[in-house]
N, C-alpha and C positions, 0 to 999 in steps of 0.2 A: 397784826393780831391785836394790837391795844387797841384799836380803833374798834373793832368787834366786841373785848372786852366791856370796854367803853358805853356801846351800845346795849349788849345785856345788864348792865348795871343798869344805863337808865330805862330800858324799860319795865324790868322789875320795877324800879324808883315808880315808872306811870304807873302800872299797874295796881302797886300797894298805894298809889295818891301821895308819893310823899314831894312835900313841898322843896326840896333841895334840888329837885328834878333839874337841867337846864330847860333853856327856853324852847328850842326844839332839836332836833338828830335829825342828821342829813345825813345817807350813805348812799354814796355815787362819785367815782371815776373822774364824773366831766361834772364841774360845778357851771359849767355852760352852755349843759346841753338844753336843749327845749325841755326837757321834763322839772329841768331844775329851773330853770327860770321861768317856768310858770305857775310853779309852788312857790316861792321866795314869798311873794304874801302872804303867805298860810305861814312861814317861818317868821314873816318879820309882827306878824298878829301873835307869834307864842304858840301856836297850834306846832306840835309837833309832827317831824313827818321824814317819812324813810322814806327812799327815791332806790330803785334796784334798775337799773338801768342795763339789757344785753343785747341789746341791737341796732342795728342802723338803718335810720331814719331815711336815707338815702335811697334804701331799695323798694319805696312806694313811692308810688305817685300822687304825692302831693306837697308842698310848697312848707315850707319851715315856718312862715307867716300864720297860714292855714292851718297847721298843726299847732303851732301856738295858740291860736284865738280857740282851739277845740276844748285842749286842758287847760287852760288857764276861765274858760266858761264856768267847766264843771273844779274847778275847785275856785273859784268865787263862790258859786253857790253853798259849797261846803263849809266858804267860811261860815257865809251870814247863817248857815243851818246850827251850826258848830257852837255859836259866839264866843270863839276866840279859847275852846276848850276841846280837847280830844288830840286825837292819831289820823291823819292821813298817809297811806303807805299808794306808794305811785311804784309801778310794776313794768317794762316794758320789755318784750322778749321774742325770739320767732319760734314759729311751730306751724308744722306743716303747711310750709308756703304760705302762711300769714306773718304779718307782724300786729301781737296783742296788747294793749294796754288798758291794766286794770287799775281804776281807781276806787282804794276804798276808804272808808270814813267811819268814825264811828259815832257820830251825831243821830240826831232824833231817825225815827224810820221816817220812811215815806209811805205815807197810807195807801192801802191795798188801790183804793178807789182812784187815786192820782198816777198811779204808774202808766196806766195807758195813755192820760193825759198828758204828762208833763215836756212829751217834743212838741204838742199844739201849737201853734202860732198865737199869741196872747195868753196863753194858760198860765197862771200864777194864784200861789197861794196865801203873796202879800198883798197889802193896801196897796190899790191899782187904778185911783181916781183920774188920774192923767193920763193911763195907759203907757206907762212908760216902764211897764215891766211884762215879762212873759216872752220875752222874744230871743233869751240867748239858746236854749236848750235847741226849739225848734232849729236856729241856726247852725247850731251844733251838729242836730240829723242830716242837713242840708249839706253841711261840706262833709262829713262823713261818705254820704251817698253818692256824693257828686264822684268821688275818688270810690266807687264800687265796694266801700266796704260797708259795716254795718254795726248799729249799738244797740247795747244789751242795757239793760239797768235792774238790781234787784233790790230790795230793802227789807231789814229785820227787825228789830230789836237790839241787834247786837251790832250788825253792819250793814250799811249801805252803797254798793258797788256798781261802776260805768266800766264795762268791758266794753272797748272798742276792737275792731278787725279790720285791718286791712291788707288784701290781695298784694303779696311781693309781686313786683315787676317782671313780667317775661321769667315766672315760672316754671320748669320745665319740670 
């Protein structure tokens, strides 16, 4: 219960902007699960970030590696979106024979016009002279898809969210 304590203080404290805040809140069970250590950037950058973690990872088909490289993509991006200011909350849960995980953010939106773009292969909205940007997202859809499930993404004002899905195994 202090721990939840804990947590409504400081985010009251984010909320009202008060600078005594810590550097970031972590709540989750397994400080070693895949959700959490591919947030651990977002924490060691000062970005704070809740981790709600109720499922296992186990009963989809796909590779811990794999699942790694997905979120750890999309919240790279949130960092550089971010710089190194806001709330990431990482979500992961089951529901009717899926397992879902929602990443949200509270950095800039993403413009109307970029949402359809942004899994493109080379689509980027940084300085891209080399060509050495644009290519994690699309990646992202690709192992997503590969493993039959499927990504969402929305963006506001207020929040910007990656709803991933994926098919439990041998469902019945």
């Amino acid at each position: 219960m202090e721990r939840f304590d804990d947590l409504k203080k400081s985010l009251k404290d984010i909320i009202n902007k008060n600078d005594s805040t810590p550097t970031a809140v972590e709540v989750s069970e397994n400080r070693n699960s895949i959700l959490s250590l591919a947030l651990k950037p977002a924490i060691d950058m000062g970005i704070h970030v809740i981790i709600e973690e109720n499922c296992d990872f186990s009963v989809v088909s796909i590779t811990e590696m794999e699942f790694y490289r997905i979120i750890s993509n999309i919240v790279n991006n949130a960092i550089k979106a971010m710089n190194g200011k806001g709330i990431i909350i990482a979500k992961a849960y089951e529901y009717l024979g899926n397992v879902i995980v929602r990443i949200e953010n509270n950095g800039p939106r993403i413009p109307e016009q970029h949402l359809n773009d942004i899994f493109k292969v080379g689509f980027t909205t940084k300085e891209n002279s080399d060509q050495s940007h644009g290519y994690g997202l699309s990646i992202v859809k690709d192992l997503v898809e590969s493993h039959n499930g499927k990504i969402y993404v929305k963006s506001s004002d207020v929040v910007t969210e990656f709803k991933i899905v994926f098919p439990i195994k041998n469902f019945v």
